[in-house]
N, C-alpha and C positions, 0 to 999 in steps of 0.2 A: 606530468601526472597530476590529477587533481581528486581528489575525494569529497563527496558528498552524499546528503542522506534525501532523499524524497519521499513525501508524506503525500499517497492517496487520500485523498477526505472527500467522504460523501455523505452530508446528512439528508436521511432519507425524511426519517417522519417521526412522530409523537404519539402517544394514546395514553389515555387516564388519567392525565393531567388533572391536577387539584384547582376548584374554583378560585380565582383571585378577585373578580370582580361582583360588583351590586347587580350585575345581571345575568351571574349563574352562569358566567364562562371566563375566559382568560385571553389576552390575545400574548400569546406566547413568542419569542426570537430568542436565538443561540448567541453566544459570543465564545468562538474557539480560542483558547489560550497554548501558549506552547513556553512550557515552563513558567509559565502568571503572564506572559506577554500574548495583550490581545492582538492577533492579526486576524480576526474575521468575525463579521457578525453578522448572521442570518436576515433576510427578511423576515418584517411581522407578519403572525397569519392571523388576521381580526377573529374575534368572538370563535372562537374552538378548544377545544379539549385534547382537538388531537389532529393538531397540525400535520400539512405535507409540506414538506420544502424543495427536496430533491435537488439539492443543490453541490456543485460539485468543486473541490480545489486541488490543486495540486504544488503542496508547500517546499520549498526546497530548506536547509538545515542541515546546520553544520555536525558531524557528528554526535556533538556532545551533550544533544539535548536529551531530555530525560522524561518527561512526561509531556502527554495533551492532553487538556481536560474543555470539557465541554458544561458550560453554563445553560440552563435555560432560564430564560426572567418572562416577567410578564409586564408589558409594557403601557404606563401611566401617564396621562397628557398630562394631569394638573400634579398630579405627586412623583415621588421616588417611585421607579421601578424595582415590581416585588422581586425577588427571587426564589423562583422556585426548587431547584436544586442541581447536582450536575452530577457528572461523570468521569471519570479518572482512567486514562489508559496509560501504563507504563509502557520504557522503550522495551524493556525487556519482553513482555510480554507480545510486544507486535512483532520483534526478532525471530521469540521463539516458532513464530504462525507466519511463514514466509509467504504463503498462497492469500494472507489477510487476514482480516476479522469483517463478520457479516455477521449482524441479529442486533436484538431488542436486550437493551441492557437498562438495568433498574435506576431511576437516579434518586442520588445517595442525597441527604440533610446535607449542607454548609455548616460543618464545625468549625468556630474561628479560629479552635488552637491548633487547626489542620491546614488552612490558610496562612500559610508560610513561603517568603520565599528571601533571595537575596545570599551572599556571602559573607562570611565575618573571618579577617584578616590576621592569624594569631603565630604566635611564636613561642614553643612550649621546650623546656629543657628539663633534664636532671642536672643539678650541680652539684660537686665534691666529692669524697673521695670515700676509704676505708676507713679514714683514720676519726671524720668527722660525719655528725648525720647527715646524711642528701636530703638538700630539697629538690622539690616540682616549683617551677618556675613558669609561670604563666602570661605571658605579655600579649594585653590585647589592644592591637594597633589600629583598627577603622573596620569598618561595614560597609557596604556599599547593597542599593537598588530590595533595601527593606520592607515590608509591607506600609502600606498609609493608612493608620486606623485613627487617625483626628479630623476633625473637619476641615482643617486648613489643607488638606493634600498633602500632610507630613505626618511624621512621630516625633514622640520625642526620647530616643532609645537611651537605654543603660545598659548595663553588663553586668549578670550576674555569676560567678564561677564557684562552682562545689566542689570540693573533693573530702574525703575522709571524716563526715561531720563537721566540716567548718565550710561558712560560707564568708562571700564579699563579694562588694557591690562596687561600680562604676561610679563616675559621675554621669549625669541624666544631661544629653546635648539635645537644644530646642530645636524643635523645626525643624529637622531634619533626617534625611533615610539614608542620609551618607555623611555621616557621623566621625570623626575621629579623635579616639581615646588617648591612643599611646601610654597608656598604664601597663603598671605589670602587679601580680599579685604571685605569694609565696606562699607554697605547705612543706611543713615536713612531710617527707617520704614516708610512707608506711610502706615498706617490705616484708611484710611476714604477710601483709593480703595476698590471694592467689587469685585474685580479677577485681583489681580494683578502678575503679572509673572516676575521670576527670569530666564534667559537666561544666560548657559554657552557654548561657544562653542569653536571650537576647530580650529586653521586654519595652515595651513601651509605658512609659510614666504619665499619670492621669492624677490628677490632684484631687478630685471629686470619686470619682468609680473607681472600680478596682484594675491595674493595671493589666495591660495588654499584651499578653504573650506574641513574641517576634518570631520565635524559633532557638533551635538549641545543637548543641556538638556535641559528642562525648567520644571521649579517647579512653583507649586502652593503656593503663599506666607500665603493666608488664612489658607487652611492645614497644613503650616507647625507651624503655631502660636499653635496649640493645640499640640504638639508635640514637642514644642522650639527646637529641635534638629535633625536633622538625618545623617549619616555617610554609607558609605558603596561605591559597583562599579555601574555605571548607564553606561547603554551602549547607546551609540550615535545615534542619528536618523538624518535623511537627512534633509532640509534645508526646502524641501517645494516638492510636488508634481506637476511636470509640465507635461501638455497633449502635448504629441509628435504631431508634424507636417508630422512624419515619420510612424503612430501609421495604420497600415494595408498594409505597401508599402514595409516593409524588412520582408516579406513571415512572413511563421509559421509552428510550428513545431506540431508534431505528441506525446502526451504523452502518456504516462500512468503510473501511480501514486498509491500507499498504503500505508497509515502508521499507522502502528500495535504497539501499547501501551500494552505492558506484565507485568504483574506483576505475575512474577513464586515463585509459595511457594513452601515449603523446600519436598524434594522427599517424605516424608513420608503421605504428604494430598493426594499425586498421585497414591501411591503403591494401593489403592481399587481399582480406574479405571485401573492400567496395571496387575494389578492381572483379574481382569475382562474380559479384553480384552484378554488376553493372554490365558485361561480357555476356551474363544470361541473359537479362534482358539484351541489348544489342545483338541478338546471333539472329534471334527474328528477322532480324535488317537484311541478314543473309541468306534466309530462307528454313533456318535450321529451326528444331523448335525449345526451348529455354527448359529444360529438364527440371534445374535446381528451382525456378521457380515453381513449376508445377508437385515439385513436393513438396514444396512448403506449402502450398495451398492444400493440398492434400494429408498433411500431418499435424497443422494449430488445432488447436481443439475449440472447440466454443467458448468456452470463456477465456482462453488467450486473445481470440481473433482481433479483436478492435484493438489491441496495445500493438499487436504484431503490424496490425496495418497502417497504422499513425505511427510508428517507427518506419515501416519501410517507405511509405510516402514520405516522410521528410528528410529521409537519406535521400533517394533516388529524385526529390527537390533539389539540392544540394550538390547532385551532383549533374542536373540538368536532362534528366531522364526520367522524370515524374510521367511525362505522356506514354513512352514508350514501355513505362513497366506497366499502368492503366491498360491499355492497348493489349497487351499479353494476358492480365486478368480479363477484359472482356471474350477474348477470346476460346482461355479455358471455359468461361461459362456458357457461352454461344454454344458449344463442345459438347455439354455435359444436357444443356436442355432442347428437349422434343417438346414441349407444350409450350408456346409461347405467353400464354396467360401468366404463367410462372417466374418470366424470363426476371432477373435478379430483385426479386422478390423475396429471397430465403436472405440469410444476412453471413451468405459466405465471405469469403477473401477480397473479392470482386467488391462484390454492395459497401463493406466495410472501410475498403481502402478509399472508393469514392466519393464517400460521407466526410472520413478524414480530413482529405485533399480539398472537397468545397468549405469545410467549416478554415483549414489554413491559408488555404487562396484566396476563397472570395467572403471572407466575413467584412472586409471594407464595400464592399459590390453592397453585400448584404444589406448592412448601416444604411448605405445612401438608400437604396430598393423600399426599406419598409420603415422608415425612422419615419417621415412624416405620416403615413397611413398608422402607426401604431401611436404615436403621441396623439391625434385627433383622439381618437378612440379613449385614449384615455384623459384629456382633458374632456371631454364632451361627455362621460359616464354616463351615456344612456343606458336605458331597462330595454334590454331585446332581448325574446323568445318564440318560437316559432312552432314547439312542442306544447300544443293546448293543456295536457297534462302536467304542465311546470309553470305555467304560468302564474303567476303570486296576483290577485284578483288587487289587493292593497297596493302591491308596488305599479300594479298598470296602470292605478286610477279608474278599477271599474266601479269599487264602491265608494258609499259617501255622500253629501248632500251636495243637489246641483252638478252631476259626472252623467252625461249621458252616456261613455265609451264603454263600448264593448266588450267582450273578449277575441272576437271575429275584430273589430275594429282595432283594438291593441297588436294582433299580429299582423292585419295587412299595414299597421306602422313599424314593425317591427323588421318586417319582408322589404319597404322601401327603402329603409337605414340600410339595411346589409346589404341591399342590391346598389343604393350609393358608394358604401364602401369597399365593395366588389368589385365596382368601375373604377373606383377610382385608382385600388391597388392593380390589375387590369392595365390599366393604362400608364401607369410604371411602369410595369412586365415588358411591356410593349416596347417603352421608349430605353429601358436599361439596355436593351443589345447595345446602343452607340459605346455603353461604359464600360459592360460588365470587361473585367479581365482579358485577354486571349488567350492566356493558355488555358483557362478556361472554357472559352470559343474553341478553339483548337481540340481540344477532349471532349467534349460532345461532338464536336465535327468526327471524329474518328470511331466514337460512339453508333452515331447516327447511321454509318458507313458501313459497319460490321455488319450490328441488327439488318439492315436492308441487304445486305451479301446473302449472309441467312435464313431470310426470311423475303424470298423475291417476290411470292407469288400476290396477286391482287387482293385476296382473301386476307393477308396480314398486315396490307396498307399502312395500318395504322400502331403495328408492334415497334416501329423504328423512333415513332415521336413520343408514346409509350415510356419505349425504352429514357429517354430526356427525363420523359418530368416524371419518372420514379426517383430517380435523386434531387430532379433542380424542385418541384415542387413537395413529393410526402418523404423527403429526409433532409430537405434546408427548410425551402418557404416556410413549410406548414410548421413543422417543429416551431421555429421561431416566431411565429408569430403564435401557438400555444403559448408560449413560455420566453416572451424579451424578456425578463432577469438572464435567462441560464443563455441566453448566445448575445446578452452584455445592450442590449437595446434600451433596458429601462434600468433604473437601481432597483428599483423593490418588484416583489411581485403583485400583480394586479387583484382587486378586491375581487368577492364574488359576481358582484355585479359584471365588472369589464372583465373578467375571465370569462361567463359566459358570452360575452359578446365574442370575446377572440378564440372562444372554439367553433364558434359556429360559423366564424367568417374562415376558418381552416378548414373544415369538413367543408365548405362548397369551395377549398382551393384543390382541396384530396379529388373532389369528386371531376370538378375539372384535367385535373393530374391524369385522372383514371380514363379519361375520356370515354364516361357511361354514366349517363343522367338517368337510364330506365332500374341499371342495379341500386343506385343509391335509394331514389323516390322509393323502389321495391322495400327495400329496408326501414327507412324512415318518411312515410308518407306525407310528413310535416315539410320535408322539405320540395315539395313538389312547388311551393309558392316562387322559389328561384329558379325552378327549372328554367325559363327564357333566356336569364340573363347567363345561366351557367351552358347551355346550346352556345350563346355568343363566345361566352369565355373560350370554349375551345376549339374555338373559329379563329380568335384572337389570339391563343398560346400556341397553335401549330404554326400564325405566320411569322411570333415571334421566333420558334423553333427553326423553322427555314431561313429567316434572315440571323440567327442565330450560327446555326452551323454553315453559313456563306462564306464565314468571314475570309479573309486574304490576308497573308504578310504583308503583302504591299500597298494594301490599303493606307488611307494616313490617319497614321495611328499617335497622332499628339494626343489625345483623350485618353488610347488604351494605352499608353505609357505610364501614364497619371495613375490610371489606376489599376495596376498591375501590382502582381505580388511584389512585393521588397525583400526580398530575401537580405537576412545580414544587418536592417537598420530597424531603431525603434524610435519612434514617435509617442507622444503622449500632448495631448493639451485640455488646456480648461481655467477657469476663474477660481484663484486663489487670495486669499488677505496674503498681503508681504510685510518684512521690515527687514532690511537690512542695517548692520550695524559693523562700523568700525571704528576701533578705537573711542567708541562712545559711553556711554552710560545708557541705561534705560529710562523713558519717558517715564512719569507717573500715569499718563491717559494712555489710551491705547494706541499703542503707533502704528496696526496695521490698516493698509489701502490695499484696497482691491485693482488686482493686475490681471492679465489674460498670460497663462505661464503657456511657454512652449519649449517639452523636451525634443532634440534630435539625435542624432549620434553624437557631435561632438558639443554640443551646448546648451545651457539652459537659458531664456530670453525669455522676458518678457514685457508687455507695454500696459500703456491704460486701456487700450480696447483691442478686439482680435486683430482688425485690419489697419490701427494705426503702426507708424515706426516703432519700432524696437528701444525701450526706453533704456535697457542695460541688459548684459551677459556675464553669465559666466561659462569660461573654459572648462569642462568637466575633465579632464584630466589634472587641472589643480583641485579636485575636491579633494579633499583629505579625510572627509566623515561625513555621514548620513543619517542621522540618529533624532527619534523620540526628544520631547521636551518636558519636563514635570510638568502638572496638571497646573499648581499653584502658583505658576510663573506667570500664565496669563489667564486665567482662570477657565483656561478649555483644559480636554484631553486630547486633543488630535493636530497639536501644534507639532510639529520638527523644522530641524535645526539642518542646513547646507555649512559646511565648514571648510573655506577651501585659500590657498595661499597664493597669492598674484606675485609676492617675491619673497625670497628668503626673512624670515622673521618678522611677515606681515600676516597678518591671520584677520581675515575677516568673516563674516558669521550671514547666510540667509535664515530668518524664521519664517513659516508658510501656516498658516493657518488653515485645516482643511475642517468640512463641512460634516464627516463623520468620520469613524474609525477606519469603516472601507477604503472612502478615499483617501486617507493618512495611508494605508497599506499598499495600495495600486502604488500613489507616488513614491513612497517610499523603495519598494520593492524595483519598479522601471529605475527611479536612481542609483541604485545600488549596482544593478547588471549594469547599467552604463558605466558607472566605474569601477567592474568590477577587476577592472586591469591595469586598476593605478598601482604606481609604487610606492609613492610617498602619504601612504595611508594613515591616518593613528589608532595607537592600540588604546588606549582611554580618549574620554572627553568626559563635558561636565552637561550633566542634565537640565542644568539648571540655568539661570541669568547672573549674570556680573551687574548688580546693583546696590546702591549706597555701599561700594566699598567693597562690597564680597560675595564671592560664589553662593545664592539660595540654596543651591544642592548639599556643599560640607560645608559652608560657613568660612572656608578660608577667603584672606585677604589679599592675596594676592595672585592678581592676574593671569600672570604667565605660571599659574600652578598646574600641573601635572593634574591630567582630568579624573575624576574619583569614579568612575564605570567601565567598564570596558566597553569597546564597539562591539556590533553586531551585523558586519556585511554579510556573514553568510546567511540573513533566514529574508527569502524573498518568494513571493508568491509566483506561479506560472501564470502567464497570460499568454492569451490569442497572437497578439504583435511580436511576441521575444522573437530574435534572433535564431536561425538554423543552428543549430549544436549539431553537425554530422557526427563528430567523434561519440556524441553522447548516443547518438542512436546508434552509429554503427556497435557499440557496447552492450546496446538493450537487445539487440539483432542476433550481435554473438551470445549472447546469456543462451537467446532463444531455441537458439540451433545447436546449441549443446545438450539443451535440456528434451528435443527428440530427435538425436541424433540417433539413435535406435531404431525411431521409427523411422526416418527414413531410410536408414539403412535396407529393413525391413519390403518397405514400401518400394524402392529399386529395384529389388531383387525380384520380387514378385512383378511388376512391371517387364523386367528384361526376359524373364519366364515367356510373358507373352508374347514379344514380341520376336524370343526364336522360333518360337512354335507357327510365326505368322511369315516372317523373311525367311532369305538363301543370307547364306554367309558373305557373297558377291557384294549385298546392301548392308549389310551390319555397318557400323561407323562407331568406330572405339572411340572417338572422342566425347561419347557422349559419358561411356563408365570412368573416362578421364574425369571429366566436372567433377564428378561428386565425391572421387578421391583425391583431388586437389582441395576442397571444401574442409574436409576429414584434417586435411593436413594444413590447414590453415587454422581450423577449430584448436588444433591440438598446438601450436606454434603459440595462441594465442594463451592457450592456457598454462603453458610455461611462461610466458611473460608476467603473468598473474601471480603464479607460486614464488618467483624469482622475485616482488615486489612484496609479498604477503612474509618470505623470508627477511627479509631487508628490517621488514619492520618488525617482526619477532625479534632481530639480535639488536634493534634499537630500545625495542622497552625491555629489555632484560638490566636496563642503568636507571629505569623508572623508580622513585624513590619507593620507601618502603611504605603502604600501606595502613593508617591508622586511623583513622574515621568506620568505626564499628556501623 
């Protein structure tokens, strides 16, 4: 059994943003924290007020975390980035809103005494008895992962503790956010208070300004008398809640929010339901027709649809039945439409599942397909426009001294560029059959097959290639070439400029897609200048379609093995600074050299270039941690640290230096799930460098000390490449079918209605009211396993200590 929390994040967009720049705009970027730790940081959107991003993640997180807040700054080549303010959502608050949060939320001033974060390690007693007065005994033993409010990437913290009118002070530890005191300090006990409070906090010491609040505790003195004792980490809470004067004047942002609480039991409570499910699909095989699916497509609602059908695609992945549940959705739909103009056009069960299935299967097809056509485009940032009404007369070069060009002249340059870049993406299209996937070939093949069943006659010739490039073209291509950040082609998103280029070279791949150059041209008359080339195009994508759905198992398929989905393995590569260290000391210059790293399943390699030998490995089942480096170790933020043991009481250390916080989080996160099934993991390490002598992080001197943070395996981002979790979808599946298990009930019943009104009893076939109360009584098997597990852990925290952090 495993537990864990997943965070839908989508940040939409921006409005009203406050001026930061000398030219009366802001180029604005988010950076998502989750509890002060950055794991995401938006593209910039140049010169606007009111940025779109649309950008979407999906965080995994261990229970225990407690808030996400969202930054936005405005981003400065030659100075500090300003910031402009942010957003605060508690767990509680996304618990309470199981369906999410969606809308425009106000962002709030950056108060520094609110900027808190870290733990403080204390051990708090009553001592003595009747006979003598009780003191409060207060021992404060270390910090750990403090705020850094100095220039060096450190603090320099003290301890300040109140109780009863008396106060006392710590000593002040330099340079450091992992401090350790081991003081204690003593009050007598007032006993005649009826809520008297203990106050520790935390402050940062400044010898010139006034010092810097860390964060603070306060306990309950009453509480803790029935308890005499309590020991343990208490995490810091800010100083006080102040109402902004700024509180509606620095814009707001656009959310949208989900977070999903799993608790997935072990494959064997799941095997009824994908045994279940998998039999509906497979009855087809036998002529019969898959009831339980058809009510499922009949009872998601709209906005479940796309979770519903990205779960069942990658179970019925998984269990090697992706085509044959496709197959059954094309077929309900085939079913349901008489207009073929329409044919999966709406964004049912059908259209949604085979949006999914291309973005998990063929997003490496994808890569190869349009990576070089979209890096031209934007290394080459030309001005194209083809809309005489948008045309920017300054950016064409029609004004100016000595410019004879046109506005006529600037578009028929603007018409040859896209018609180069047309052919040239075109003749990929073309040449990718050899590559693309099979079971991807193989699913359009059967695609192709249906559509023309249905649609015999000469008149709808062309509904079956249609039917193709409504997904491969206006819900992969075109998408993605809108927008390479969001399907992982580029890192940022593209200026104004190359955005309009790559919408316009997507509206003439739609329009190809569509296979109707007279509806488009009718709508936008500007585009009549590619008509010719786009007549060829779909001259050129029907024959790719035919060679397309030809394919054969038996063909030789060394190529489509290559590139064929991986179910089960993750890969990662790219150029990283290294330095390995063992048993060393750190350089004073910089030690890291650029390497080409390559993760697999079981190891991490890398050399001096991609296609040289493998200069060294490590075994990822010896890592033992995967974690962040302090900033002021090497004077980045986006350093981490590989920690892993070759033999018993050898410990040696990879640092990677990566190029931004994004990339610190991809590798970080792909490391993680590679090991996330070690055993010999550690529960601390040290943030910091072992140099001249001592840990940078607490200052201690000795080596083999016990690390002063704890790790952080469980917060890892979703990617494209992870590995099948069947259990976990078959879980999202179950959630699903409990939650309208009414309506189909419902929905059955009313079905079976019709159809004794339509049979003799001779053809009725009870196996079919069978399925669906086998379903019922699997839902329900499954939901005792739940309660049985939900019980388990009620009579575990009834030994949870007693509660005293007010």
């Amino acid at each position: 059994m495993s537990k864990r929390s997943t965070l839908f994040i989508r940040i939409v967009e921006g409005k009203n943003l406050p001026v930061k720049d000398i030219t009366g705009s802001s180029d604005p970027y988010c950076i998502v924290k989750i509890d002060n730790e950055a794991i995401i940081r938006t593209a910039t959107i140049w010169k606007t007020l009111s940025p779109f991003w649309g950008e979407e993640y999906n965080v995994h997180l261990p229970p225990s975390f407690r808030t996400v807040s969202f930054y936005v700054l405005d981003e400065d080549s030659l100075s500090r980035d300003d910031v402009i303010g942010k957003v605060s959502i508690s767990k509680e608050m996304l618990t309470c809103k199981p369906q999410g949060v969606d809308g425009w939320m106000n962002l709030s001033e950056i108060d520094p005494d609110e900027e808190v974060q870290g733990e403080i390690h204390l051990q708090i007693s009553v001592q003595g008895d009747g006979e003598i007065p009780r003191k409060l005994c207060c021992q404060v033993l270390e910090a750990r992962d403090l705020a850094k409010k100095d220039r060096n990437g450190a603090s320099d913290p003290f301890v300040r503790v109140r109780y009863n009118g008396k106060t006392y002070e710590s000593s002040v530890v330099k340079k450091s956010c992992y401090p350790r005191w081991n003081t204690s300090f003593e009050f007598e006990l007032d006993e005649t208070s009826a809520d008297s409070l203990l106050s520790v906090e935390v402050w940062d010491w400044d010898l010139v300004s006034r010092n810097d609040f860390l964060g603070k505790v306060l306990f309950n003195i009453n509480k803790l008398q029935s308890a005499q004792q309590e020991e343990g980490w208490f995490r810091l809470g800010p100083d006080k809640s102040k109402h902004s004067e700024y509180e509606g004047t620095l814009g707001s942002l656009r959310l949208q929010l989900r977070l999903r609480d799993e608790v997935v039991l072990p494959s064997s409570h799941y095997q009824p339901l994908t045994e279940l499910l998998s039999q509906s699909v497979g009855s087809q095989l036998n002529g019969n027709w898959p009831d339980l699916i058809m009510l499922m497509d009949e009872t998601t609602t709209a906005e479940s649809r796309q979770e519903v059908a990205n779960n069942l695609v990658k179970l019925f992945l998984g269990q090697g039945l992706v085509k044959e549940f496709l197959d059954v959705l094309f077929k309900l739909e085939l079913e349901k439409t008489t207009e073929p103009n329409t044919l999966f056009r709406s964004n049912s069960l059908a259209s949604k599942s085979m949006e999914s299935f291309l973005k998990v299967a063929g997003m490496q097809y994808l890569h190869r397909l349009l990576g070089p056509i979209v890096n031209r485009i934007f290394e080459e940032k030309k001005y194209v426009e083809l809309d005489p009404s948008k045309v920017e007369l300054k950016e064409a070069g029609c004004a100016g001294l000595h410019r004879q060009q046109t506005e006529s002249d600037f578009i028929q340059q603007s018409c040859s560029l896209l018609q180069s870049y047309l052919s040239e993406l075109l003749n990929a299209i073309l040449q990718s059959a050899s590559y693309c996937p099979l079971l991807i070939c193989q699913t359009f093949q059967q695609l192709y097959l249906r559509v023309q069943e249905s649609f015999p006659d000469p008149e709808y010739r062309k509904v079956k290639f249609i039917a193709v490039t409504s997904f491969l073209c206006l819900r992969f291509i075109s998408p993605a070439i809108m927008s390479p950040k969001l399907f992982h082609l580029r890192e940022k998103h593209a200026d104004a400029r190359t955005s309009r280029t790559l919408l316009l070279l997507a509206k003439a791949v739609q329009t190809i897609g569509n296979m109707d150059t007279l509806a488009c041209c009718s709508k936008e008359p500007w585009m009549v200048c590619l008509q010719p080339a786009i007549q060829q195009g779909i001259s050129q994508l029907k024959d790719f379609i035919i060679k397309l759905v030809s394919c054969r198992e038996s063909e030789d398929l060394g190529l489509q093995t290559r590139m064929s989905l991986q179910c089960g393995t993750m890969e990662k590569e790219g150029f990283l600074f290294l330095h390995r260290t063992k048993d060393k000391c750190m350089p004073m210059t910089s030690p890291f050299k650029k390497y080409y790293v390559t993760l697999s399943k079981d190891t991490l390699s890398y050399s001096r270039t991609q296609h040289s030998k493998k200069t060294s490995s490590i075994s990822l089942p010896k890592v033992r941690a995967v974690e962040k480096v302090e900033e002021k170790c090497f004077g980045s933020a986006n350093v981490m640290q590989i920690i892993w043991s070759e033999a018993p009481g050898q410990q040696e250390t990879l640092y990677l230096d990566c190029k931004s916080v994004n990339e610190l989080n991809h590798w970080l996160s792909a490391l993680r799930k590679a090991c996330s099934h070690n055993t010999n993991t550690m529960s601390c390490y040290h943030p910091g460098i072992y140099k001249a002598d001592r840990w940078s992080c607490c200052l201690q001197r000795e080596k083999t000390d016990v690390g002063c943070d704890k790790t952080r395996h469980g917060v890892t981002l979703q990617e494209w490449y992870d590995p099948l979790d069947t259990d976990l979808e078959a879980q999202l599946i179950y959630q699903h079918l409990r939650s309208v298990q009414h309506a189909m009930r419902e929905k059955n019943y009313k079905v079976r209605e019709q159809q004794r009104a339509q049979e003799t009893d001779s053809v009725r076939d009870p196996r079919k009211a069978d399925e669906l109360t086998k379903l019922f009584s699997v839902l329900q098997d499954l939901h005792d396993s739940h309660s049985s597990v939900e019980e388990e852990e009620r009579s575990k925290n009834k030994t949870v200590f007693l509660e005293l952090q007010t």
